[in-house]
C-alpha positions as CSV (number, residue, x, y, z in Angstrom):
1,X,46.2,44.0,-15.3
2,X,42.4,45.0,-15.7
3,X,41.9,42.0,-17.5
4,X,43.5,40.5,-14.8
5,X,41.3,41.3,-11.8
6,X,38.2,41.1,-13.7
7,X,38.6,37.5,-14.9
8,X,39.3,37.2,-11.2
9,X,36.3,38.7,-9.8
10,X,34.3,36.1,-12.4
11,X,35.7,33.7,-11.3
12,X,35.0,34.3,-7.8
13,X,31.5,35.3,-8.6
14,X,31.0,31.8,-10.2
15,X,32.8,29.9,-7.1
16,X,30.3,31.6,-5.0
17,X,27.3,30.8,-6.9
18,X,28.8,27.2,-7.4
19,X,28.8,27.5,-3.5
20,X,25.4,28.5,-3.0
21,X,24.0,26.1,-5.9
22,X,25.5,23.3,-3.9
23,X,24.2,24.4,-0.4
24,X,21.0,24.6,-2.3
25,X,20.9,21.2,-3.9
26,X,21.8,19.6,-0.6
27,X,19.1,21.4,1.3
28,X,16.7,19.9,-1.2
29,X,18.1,16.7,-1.4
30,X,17.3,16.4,2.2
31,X,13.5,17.3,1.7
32,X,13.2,15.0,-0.9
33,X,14.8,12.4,1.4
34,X,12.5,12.9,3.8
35,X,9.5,13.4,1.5
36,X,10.8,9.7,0.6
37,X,10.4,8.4,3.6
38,X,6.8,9.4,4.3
39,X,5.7,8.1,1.2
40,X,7.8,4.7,1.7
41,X,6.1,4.5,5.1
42,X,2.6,5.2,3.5
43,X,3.4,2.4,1.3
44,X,4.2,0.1,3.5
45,X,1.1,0.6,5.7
46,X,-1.3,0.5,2.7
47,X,0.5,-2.6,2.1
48,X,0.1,-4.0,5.3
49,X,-3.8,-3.2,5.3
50,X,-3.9,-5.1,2.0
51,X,-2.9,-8.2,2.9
52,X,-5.0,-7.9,6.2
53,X,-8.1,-7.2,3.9
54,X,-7.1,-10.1,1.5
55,X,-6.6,-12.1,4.2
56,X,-10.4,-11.0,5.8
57,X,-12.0,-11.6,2.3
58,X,-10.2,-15.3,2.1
59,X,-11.4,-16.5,5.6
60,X,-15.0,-14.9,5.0
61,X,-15.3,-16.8,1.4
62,X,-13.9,-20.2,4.1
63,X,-16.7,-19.3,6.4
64,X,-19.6,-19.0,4.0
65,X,-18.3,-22.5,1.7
66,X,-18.7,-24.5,5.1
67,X,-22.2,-22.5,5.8
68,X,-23.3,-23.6,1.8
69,X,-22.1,-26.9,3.0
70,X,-24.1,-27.2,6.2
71,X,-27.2,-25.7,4.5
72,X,-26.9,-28.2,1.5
73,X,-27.0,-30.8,4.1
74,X,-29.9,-29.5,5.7
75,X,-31.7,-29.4,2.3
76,X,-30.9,-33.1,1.6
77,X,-31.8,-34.3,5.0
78,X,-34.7,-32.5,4.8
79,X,-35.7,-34.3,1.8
80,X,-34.3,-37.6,1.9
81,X,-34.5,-37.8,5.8
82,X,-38.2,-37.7,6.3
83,X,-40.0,-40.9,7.6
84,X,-43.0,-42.1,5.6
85,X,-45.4,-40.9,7.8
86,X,-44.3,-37.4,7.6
87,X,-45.5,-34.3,6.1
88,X,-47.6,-34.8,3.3
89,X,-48.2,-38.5,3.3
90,X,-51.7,-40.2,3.1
């Protein structure tokens, strides 16, 4: 009968810290759930910022080939454009 009630008591003893292992594990499932989300929403943003910047650098390098363009231009007009009684003739 002794053995009885104390393989009873153990096994209550383990059904409660079953119980409270399991409350504990779903408490911090739920941090690490939201923990999750911050960091998914972090990555998102710095995502979002990339492709902005990316986008920024790609018009920029648009914006300075038509300037290289213009100024070549300039230098070959400059050059090939003067009439024969400009600078530097005799």
């Amino acid at each position: 009968m002794i053995r009885a009630n104390n393989a009873e008591r153990r096994l209550a003893n383990a059904q409660n810290q079953l119980a409270a292992a399991e409350e504990k594990m779903a408490a911090m499932n739920q941090k690490t759930t939201a923990a999750d989300t911050k960091w998914e929403a972090r990555v998102k943003e710095y995502e979002t910022r990339l492709r902005a910047a990316e986008e920024k650098v790609k018009r920029e390098r648009q914006g300075y080939k038509e300037r290289v363009v213009e100024l070549e231009n300039q230098i070959r007009c400059v050059i090939f454009c003067q009439p024969a009684g400009g600078p530097g003739a005799k």
